[in-house]
C-alpha positions as CSV (number, residue, x, y, z in Angstrom):
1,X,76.9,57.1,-134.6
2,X,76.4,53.3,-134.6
3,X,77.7,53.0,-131.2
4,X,75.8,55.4,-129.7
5,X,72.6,54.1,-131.2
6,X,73.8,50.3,-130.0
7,X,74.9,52.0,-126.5
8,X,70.6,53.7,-126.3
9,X,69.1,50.8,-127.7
10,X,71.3,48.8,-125.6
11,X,70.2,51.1,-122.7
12,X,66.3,50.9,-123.6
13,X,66.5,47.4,-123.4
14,X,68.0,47.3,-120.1
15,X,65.9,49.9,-118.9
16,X,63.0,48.2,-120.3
17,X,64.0,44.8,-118.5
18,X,64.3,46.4,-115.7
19,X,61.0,48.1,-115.6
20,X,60.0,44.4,-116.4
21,X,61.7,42.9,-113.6
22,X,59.9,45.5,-111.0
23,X,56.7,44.8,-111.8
24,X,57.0,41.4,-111.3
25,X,58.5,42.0,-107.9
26,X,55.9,44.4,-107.2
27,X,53.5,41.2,-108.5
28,X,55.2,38.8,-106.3
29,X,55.6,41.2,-103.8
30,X,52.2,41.6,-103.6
31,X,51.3,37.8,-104.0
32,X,53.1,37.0,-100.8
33,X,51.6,39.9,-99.0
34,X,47.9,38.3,-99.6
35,X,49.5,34.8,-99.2
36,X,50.9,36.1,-96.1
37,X,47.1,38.1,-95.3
38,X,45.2,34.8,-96.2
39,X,47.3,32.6,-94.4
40,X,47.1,34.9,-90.7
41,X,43.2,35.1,-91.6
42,X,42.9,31.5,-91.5
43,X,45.2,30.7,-88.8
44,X,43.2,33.2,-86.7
45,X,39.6,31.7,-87.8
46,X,38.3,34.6,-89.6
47,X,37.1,34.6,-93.2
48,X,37.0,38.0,-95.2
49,X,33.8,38.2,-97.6
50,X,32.3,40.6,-99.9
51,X,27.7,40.8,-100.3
52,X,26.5,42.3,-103.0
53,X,22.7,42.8,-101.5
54,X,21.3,43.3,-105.3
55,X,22.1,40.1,-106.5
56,X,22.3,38.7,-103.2
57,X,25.8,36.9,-104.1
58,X,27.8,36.3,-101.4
59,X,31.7,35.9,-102.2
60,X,33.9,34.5,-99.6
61,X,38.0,34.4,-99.0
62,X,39.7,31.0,-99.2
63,X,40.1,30.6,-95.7
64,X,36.7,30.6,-95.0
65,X,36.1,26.9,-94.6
66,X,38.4,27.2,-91.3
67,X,35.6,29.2,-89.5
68,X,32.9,26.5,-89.6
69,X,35.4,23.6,-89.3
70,X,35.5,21.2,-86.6
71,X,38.1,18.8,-86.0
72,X,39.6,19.6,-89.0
73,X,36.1,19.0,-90.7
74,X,33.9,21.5,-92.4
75,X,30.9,21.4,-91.2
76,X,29.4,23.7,-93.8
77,X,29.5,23.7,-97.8
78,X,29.5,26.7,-100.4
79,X,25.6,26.0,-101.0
80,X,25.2,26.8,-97.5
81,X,26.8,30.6,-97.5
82,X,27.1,31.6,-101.2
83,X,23.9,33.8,-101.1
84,X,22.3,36.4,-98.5
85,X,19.4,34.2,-98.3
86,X,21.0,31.0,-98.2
87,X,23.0,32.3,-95.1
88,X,20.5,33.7,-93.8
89,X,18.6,30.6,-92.9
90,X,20.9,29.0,-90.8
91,X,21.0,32.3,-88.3
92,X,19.4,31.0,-84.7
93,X,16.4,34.3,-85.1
94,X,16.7,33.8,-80.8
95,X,20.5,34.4,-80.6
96,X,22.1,37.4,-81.1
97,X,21.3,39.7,-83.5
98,X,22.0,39.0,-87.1
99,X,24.1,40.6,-90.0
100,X,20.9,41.3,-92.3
101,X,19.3,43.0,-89.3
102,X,22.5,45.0,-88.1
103,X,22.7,46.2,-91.8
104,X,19.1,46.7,-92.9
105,X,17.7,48.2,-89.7
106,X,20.4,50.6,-89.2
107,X,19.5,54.2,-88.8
108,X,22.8,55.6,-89.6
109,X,23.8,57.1,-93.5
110,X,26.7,56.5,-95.4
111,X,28.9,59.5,-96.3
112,X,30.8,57.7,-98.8
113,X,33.4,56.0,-96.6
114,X,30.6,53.3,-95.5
115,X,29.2,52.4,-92.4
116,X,30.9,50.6,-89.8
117,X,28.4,47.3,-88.0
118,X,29.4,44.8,-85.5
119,X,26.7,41.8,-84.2
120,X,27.4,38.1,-82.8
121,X,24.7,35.7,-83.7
122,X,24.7,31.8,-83.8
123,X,24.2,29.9,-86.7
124,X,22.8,26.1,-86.6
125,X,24.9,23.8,-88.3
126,X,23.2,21.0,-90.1
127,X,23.8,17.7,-88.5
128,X,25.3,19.3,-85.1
129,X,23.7,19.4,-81.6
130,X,25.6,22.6,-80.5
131,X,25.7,26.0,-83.2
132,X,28.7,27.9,-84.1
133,X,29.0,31.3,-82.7
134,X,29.5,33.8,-85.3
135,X,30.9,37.9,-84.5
136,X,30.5,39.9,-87.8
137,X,31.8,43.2,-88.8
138,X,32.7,45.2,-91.6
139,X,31.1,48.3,-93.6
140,X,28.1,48.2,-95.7
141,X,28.2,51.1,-98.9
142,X,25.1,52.9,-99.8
143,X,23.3,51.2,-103.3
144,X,22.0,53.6,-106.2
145,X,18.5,53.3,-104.5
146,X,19.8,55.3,-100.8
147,X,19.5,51.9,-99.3
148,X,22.7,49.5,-98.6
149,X,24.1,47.6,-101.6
150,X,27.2,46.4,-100.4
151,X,28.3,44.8,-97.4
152,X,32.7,44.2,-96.6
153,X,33.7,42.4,-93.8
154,X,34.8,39.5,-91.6
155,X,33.6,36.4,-89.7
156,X,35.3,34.7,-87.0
157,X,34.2,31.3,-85.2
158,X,33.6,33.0,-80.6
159,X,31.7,29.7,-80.1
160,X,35.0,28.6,-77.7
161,X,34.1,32.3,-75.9
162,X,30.6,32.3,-75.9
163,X,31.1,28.6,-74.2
164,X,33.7,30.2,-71.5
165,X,30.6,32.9,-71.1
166,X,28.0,30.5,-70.7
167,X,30.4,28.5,-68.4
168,X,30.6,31.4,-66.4
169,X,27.3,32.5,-66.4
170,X,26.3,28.9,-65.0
171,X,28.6,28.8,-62.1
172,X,27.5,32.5,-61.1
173,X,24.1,31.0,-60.6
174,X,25.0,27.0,-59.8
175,X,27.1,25.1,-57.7
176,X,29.5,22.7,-60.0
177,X,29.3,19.6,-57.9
178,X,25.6,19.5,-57.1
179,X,23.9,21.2,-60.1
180,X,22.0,22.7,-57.3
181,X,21.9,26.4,-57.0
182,X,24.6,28.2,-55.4
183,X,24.7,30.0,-52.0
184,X,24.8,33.6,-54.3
185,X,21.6,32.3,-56.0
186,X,20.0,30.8,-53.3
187,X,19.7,34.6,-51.4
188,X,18.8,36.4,-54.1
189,X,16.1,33.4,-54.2
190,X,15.5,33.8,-50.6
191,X,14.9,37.5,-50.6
192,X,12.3,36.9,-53.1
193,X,10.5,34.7,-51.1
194,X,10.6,36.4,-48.0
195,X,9.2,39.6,-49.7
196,X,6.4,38.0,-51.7
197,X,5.4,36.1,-48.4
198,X,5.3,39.3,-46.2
199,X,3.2,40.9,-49.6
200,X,0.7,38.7,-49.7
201,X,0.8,37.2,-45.6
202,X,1.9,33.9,-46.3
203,X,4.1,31.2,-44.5
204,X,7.1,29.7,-45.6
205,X,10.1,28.3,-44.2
206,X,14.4,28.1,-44.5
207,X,16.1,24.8,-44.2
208,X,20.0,24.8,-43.9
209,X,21.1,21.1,-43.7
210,X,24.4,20.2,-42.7
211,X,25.6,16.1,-43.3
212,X,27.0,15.1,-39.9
213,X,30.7,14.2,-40.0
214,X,31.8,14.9,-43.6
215,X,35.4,15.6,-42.3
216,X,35.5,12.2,-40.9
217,X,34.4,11.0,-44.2
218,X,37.0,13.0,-46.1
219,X,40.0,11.3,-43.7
220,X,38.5,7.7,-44.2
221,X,37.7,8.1,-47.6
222,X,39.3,10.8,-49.4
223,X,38.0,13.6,-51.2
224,X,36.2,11.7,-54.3
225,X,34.3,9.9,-52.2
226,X,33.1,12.8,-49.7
227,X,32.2,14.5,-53.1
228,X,30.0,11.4,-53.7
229,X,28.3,11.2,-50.8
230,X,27.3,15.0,-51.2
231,X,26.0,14.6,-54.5
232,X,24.0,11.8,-52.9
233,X,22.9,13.2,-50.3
234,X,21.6,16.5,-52.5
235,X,19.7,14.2,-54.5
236,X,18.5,12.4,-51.8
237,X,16.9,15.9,-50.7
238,X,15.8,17.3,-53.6
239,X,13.6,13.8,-54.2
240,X,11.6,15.1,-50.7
241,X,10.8,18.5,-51.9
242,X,8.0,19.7,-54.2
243,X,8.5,22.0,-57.8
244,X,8.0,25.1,-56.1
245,X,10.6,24.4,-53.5
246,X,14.3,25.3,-53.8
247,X,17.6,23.6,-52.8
248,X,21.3,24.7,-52.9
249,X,24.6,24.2,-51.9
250,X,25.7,27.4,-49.3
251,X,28.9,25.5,-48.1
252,X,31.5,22.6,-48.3
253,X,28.9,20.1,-46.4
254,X,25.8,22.5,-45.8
255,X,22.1,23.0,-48.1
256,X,19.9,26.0,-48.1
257,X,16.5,25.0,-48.6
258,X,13.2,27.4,-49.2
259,X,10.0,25.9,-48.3
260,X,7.1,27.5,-50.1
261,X,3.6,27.7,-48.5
262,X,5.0,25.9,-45.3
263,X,3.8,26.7,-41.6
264,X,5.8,25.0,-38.7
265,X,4.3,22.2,-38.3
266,X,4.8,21.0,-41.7
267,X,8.7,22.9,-41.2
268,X,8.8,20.0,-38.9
269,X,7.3,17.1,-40.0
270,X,9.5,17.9,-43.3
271,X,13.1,18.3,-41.5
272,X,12.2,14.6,-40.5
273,X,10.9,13.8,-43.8
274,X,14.7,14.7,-45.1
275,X,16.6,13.5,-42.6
276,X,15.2,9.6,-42.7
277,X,15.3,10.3,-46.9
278,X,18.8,10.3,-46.0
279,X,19.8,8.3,-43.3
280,X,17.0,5.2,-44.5
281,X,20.0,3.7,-46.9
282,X,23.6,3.5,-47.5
283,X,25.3,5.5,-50.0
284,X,27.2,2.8,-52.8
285,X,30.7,5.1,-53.7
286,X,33.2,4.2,-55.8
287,X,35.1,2.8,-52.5
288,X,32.1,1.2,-51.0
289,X,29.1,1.7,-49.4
290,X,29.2,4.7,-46.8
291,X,26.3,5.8,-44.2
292,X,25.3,9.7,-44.0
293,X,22.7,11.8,-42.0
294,X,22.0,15.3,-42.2
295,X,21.4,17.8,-39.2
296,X,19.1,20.4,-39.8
297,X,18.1,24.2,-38.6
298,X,14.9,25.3,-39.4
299,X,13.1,29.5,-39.7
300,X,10.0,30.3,-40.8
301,X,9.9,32.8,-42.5
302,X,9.2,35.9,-42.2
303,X,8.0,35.6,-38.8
304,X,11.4,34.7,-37.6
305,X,13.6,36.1,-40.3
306,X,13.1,39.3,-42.2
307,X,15.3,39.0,-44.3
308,X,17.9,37.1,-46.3
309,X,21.0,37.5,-44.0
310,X,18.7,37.2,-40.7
311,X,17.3,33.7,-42.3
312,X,20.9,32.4,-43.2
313,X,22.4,33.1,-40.0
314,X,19.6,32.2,-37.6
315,X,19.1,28.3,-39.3
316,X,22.9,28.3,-39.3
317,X,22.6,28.9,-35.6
318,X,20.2,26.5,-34.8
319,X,22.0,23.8,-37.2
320,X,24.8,24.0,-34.9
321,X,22.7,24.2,-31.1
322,X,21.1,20.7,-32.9
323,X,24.8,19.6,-34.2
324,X,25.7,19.6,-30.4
325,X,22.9,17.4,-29.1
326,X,23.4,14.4,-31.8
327,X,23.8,13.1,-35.3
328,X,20.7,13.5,-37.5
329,X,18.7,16.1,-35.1
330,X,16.5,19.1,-35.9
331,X,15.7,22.1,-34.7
332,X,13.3,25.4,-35.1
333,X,14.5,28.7,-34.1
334,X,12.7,30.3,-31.8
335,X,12.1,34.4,-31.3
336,X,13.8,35.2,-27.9
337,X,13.6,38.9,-26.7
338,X,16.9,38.1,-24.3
339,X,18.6,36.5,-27.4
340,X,17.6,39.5,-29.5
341,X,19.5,41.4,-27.0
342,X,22.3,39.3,-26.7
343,X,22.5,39.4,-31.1
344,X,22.8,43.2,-30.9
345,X,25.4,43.5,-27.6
346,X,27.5,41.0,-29.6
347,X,27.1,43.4,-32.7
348,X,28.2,46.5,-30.8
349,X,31.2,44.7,-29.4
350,X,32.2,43.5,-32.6
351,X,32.3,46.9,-33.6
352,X,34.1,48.2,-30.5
353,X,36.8,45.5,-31.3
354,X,37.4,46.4,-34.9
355,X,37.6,49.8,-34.1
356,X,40.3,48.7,-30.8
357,X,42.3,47.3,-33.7
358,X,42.5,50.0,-35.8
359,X,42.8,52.8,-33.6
360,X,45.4,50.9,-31.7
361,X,43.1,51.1,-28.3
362,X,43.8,47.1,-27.5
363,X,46.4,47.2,-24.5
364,X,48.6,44.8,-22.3
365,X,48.1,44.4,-18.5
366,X,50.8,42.9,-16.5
367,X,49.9,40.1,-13.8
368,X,52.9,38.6,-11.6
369,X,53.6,35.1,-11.3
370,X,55.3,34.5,-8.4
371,X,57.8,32.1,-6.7
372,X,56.5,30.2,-4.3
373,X,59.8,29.9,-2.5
374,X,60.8,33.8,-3.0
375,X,57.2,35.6,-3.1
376,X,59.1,37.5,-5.9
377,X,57.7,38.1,-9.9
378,X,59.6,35.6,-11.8
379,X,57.3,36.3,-15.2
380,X,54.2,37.9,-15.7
381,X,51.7,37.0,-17.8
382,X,50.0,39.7,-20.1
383,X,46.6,39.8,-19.6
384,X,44.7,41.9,-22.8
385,X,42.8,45.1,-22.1
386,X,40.5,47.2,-24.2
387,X,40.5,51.0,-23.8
388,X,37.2,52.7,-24.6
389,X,37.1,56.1,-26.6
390,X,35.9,57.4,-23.0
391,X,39.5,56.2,-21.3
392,X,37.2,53.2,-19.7
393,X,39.8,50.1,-19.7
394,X,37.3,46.5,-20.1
395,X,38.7,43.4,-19.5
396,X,39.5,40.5,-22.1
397,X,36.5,38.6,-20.6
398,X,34.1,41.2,-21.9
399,X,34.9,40.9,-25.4
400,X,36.9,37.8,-26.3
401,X,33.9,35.2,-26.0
402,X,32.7,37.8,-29.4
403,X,35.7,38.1,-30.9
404,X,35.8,33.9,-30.8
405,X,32.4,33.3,-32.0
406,X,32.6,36.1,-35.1
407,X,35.7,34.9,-36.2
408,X,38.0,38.3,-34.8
409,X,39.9,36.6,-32.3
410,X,42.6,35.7,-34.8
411,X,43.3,39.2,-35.2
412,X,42.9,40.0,-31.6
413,X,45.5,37.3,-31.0
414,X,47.9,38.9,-33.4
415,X,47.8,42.2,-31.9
416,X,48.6,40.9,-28.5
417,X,51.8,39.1,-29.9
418,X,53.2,41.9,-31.4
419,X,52.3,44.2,-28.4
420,X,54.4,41.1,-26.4
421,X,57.2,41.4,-28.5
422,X,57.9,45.3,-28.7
423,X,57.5,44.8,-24.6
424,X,60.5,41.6,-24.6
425,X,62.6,44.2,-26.8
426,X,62.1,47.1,-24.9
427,X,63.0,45.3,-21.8
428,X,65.2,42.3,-21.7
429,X,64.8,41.2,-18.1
430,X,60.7,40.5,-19.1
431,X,59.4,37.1,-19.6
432,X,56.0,37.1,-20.3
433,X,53.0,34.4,-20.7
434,X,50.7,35.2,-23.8
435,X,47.3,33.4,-24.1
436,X,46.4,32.1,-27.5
437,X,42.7,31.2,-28.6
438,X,41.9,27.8,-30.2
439,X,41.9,29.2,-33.3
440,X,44.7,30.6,-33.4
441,X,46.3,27.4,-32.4
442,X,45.1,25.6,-35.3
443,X,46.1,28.4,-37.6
444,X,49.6,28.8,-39.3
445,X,49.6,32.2,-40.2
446,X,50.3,32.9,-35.8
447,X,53.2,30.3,-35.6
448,X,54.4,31.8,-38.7
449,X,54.4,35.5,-37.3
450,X,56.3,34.3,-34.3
451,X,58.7,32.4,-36.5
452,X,59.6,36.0,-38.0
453,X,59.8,37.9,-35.2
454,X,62.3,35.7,-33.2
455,X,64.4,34.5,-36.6
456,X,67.1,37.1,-35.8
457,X,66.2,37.7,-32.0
458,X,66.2,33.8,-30.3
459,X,66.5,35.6,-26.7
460,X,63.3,36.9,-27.2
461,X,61.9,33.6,-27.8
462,X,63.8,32.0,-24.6
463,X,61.2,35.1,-22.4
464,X,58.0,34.0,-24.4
465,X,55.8,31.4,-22.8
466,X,52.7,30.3,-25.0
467,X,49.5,29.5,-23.4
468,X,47.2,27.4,-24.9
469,X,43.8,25.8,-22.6
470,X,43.9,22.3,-21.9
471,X,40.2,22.0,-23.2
472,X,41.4,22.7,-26.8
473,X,44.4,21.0,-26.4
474,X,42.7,17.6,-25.9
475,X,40.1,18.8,-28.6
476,X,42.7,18.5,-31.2
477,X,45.2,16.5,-29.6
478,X,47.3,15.8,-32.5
479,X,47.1,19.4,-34.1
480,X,47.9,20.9,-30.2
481,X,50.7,18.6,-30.1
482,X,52.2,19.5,-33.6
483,X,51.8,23.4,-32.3
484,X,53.7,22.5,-29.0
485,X,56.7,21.1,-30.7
486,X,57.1,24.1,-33.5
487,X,56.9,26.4,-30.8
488,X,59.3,25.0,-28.5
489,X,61.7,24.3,-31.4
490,X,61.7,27.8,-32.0
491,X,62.9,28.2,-28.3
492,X,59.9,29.2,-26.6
493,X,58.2,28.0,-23.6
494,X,54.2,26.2,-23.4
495,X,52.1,25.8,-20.8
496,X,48.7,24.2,-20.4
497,X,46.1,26.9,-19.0
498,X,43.1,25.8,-17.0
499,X,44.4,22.1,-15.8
500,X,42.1,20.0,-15.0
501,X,39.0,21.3,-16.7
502,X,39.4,18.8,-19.5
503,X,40.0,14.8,-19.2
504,X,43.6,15.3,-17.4
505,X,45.6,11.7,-18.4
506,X,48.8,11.1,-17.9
507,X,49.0,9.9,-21.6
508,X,47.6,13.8,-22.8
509,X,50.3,15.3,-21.1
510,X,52.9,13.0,-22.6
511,X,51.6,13.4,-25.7
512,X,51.6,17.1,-25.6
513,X,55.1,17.4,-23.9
514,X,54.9,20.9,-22.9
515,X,56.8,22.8,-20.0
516,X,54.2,23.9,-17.9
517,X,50.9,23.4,-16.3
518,X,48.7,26.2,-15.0
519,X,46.1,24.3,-12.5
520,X,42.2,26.5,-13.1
521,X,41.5,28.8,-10.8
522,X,37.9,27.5,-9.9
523,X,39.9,24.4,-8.4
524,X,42.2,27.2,-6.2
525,X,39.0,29.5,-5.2
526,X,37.9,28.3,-1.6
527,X,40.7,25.8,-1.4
528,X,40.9,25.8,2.0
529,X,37.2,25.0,2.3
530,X,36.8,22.1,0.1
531,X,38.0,18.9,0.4
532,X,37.3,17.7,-2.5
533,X,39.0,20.6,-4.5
534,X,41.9,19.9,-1.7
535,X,42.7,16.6,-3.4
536,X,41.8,17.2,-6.5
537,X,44.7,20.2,-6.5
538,X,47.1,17.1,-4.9
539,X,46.3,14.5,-7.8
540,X,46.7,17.4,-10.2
541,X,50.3,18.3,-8.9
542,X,51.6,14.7,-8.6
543,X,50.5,14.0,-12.3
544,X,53.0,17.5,-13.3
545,X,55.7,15.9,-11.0
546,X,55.6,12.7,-12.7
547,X,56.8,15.2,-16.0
548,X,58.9,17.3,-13.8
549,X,56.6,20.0,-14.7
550,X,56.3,23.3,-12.6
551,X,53.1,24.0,-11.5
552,X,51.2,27.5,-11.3
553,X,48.0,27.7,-9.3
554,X,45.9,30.7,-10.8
555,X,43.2,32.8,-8.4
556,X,44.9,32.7,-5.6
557,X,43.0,34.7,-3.1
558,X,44.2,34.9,0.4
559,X,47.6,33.8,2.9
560,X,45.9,30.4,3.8
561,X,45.8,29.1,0.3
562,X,49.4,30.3,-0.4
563,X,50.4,28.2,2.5
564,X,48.4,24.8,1.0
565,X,49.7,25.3,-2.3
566,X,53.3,25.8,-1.3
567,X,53.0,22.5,1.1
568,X,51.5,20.7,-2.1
569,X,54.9,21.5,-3.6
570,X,53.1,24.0,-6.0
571,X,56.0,25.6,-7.8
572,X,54.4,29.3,-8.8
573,X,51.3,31.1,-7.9
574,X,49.1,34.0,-9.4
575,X,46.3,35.9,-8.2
576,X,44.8,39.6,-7.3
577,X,46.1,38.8,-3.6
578,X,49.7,38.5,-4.6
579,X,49.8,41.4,-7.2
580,X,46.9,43.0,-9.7
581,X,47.2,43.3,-13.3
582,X,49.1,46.6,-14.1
583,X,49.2,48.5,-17.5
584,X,52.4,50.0,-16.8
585,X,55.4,47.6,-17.7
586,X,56.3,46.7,-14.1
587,X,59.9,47.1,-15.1
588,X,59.9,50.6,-15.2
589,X,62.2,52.8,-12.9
590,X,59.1,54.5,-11.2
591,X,57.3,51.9,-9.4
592,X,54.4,54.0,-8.1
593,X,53.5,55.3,-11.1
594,X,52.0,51.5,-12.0
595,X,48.7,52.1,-13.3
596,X,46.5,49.1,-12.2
597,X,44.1,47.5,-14.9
């Protein structure tokens, strides 16, 4: 009996210590957990509190002193948040809306499981420039008199968001650098004018300013420096135009400017107004002092523009026509019926070209170039077609002038290599001439395709000969020259198209080290006529010889020139007399069935 009452009092006690021992588990179980709770809050910047709207007590979590700290400084005491009121004062009324307002204006009713609220609002610290962005949220619990009584939630510092927002929001609207507006603004700006001067018959103007030679600035210089002077210069603008008037930044080197209440004469006396503002002094950088002027196009508007788009592109137009003439010249674009014309034909070909591309209606037409020794094809050069919807084939001369000055000859240029590939792989006794546009030259995504296509296939490379006109070539002499020697590393052939319609040297060629010259037609036309084109042709030829260059003389029209040329030791010759472009391949089995293009 005495043992089994020691063995249940024995067992009571263990059980009871045991009860004992879980509690206080449970206790430090849950001690860690809101350790643990409090600890994330903080680390995350959000503070859990409790409002009891009666008594207008506000109690907070411990971690609530991370959500208006700074630098590891609090920037707000208790006395600051321990009431509604007291809380209440440092809310910004103009930003946001407010937790007071979000929970005492609400039109919904608590059920008994609350009310869910959410608001952002910014509260002004004491003693700081800048406020702290505050998002709110919680529940609030109906009081004993139907309206709310109690409020639970959370607060967390969004004032590094809201910055990132604002941030954005500015550079939607300005352009970093400048402070100016941006070119998105500056239209929607434009528009605005142009409608309210065509509402109530007024006159105003479009300005877009470009600073003459910033690239040269940017080589001499460097970047920083070109960044300086266009600050300068933007400043130096801005100090010419009145409150009502707008500038901004719509490119790299270029200004938009609106001119309010501004007929043409005063469009021009204020393009020269700007442009001394700018040239009159130096510009001090942080490498010096450095000289700028500013070319300018100038629309009034909406005479000569109706629009945003129509105002943009016209000044941009007449920018460039003034660019040509000289540094630090103006001028006003003028309504031309013929040009109107011309706008809308270049329109419809742009068009026509797109849809070419997609519809796969651009085409390859095959012109001999023959030995002058044999009278045999010993390449051809592919000569780009376009084939209508209708069947009607147009000739590259019809569209390619458009597809350079609206920026589609790069793709136009693409097409035709690929079209000159499939045609070396589908016949391996073809070597063809391609032409490339100046753009294209300068651009690395062509030399790049090429590089792919012959990586695996260097025969096709050994057929390809890449033409490129001497004009751009000596435009970019150094750039040309860098293309000449990645192309003929890959294996292919260059010539120089059009000799002798650019400033022929024997230094150019030298520097350009290609492996052909093609002498321009307009020299070859009437040959036997002109003397002057006579020894023009012979000067030509004996500066190729010096470089043991072949030489190809294009347009050749009739017997009599064929028999110069060859006695001017011409090497190659090309023209409708000695065979017309075909869009057939010319190497195909059945000769007559050669369709001529």
């Amino acid at each position: 009996m005495r043992n089994n009452g020691f063995d249940q009092a024995r067992s009571a006690t263990v059980n009871t210590s045991a009860t004992e021992g879980s509690v206080r588990d449970a206790r430090d179980t849950a001690s860690l957990a809101n350790d643990l709770q409090a600890t994330a809050l903080s680390a995350a910047g959000i503070a859990i509190y409790e409002w009891d709207i009666a008594t207008d007590t506000i109690v907070w979590s411990e971690g609530v002193s991370a959500v208006w700290s700074s630098e590891g400084r609090a920037l707000l005491t208790s006395e600051h948040v321990s009431t509604g009121r007291s809380y209440a004062r440092l809310v910004d009324p103009d930003a946001g809306v407010s937790r007071y307002d979000a929970v005492m204006t609400s039109d919904k009713s608590d059920r008994g499981d609350g009310v869910a609220f959410d608001c952002e609002y910014a509260i002004n610290v004491p003693g700081q420039s800048e406020p702290v962005w505050i998002e709110d949220g919680g529940s609030w619990f109906v009081g004993d008199n139907g309206r709310p009584g109690r409020v639970v939630g959370t607060v967390r510092n969004i004032s590094a968001r809201k910055n990132q927002e604002r941030r954005l929001g500015y550079l939607a609207r300005f352009d970093e650098l400048t402070g100016n507006v941006n070119r998105t603004r500056l239209r929607e700006l434009l528009s605005q004018t142009i409608a309210y001067s065509e509402r109530f018959d007024r006159d105003a103007a479009f300005m877009m300013a470009g600073i003459d030679n910033l690239a040269l600035i940017n080589d001499a210089y460097g970047f920083d420096v070109a960044d300086q002077v266009i600050v300068a210069v933007s400043q130096r603008l801005k100090s010419q135009l009145r409150q009502s008037d707008t500038l901004g930044r719509v490119a790299g080197n270029k200004f938009g400017i609106i001119l309010t209440n501004c007929g043409e004469a005063e469009m021009a006396y204020t393009a020269e107004r700007l442009m001394q503002a700018v040239r009159e002094t130096v510009i001090d950088t942080g490498s010096g002092p450095v000289s700028a002027s500013v070319s300018i196009g100038c629309v009034a508007i909406p005479r000569c523009a109706r629009n945003a788009t129509e105002a943009l592109s016209r000044s941009e137009e007449v920018l460039d026509n003034a660019k040509a003439t000289r540094r630090g010249a103006y001028g006003i674009y003028q309504l031309s019926e013929q040009r109107e014309s011309r706008r809308r034909r270049n329109v419809e070909l742009a068009d026509q070209i797109v849809s070419a591309l997609n519809e796969d209606r651009l085409c390859l037409a095959y012109q001999p170039i023959v030995s002058s020794k044999t009278g045999e094809a010993d390449l051809h050069e592919c000569l780009l077609r376009m084939k209508r919807p209708d069947g009607e084939v147009v000739s590259a001369g019809e569209f390619i002038p458009v597809a350079e000055k609206l920026g589609l000859v790069r793709l136009v240029d693409q097409r035709v290599l690929e079209m000159a590939i499939k045609t070396l792989e589908d016949y391996p006794q073809a070597e063809l001439a391609i032409n490339v546009s100046g753009m294209t030259a300068m651009d690395g995504t062509w030399l790049e395709s090429i590089r792919r296509y012959v990586a695996t296939r260097r025969d096709l490379a050994t057929r390809l000969i890449v033409e490129i006109t001497e004009t751009v070539a000596l435009h970019e002499l150094e750039e040309s020259a860098k293309f000449v020697r990645e192309l003929r590393e890959l294996g292919c052939r260059v010539a120089i198209d059009d000799f002798g319609a650019g400033y022929t040297s024997f230094r150019n060629l030298k520097a350009l080290d290609v492996d052909m010259v093609k002498i321009d037609g307009s020299f070859v036309k009437g040959l036997v006529r002109s003397r002057d084109d006579q020894l023009f042709v012979q000067t030509l030829v004996h500066l190729a010889k010096n470089f043991n260059l072949p030489v190809v003389a294009e347009w050749v029209g009739n017997e009599d020139e064929v028999t110069l040329l060859r006695a001017y030791g011409v090497e190659y010759m090309q023209g409708f007399f000695l065979g017309e472009p075909v869009l057939t391949p010319p190497w195909e089995t059945d000769v007559a069935s050669l369709e001529t293009a």
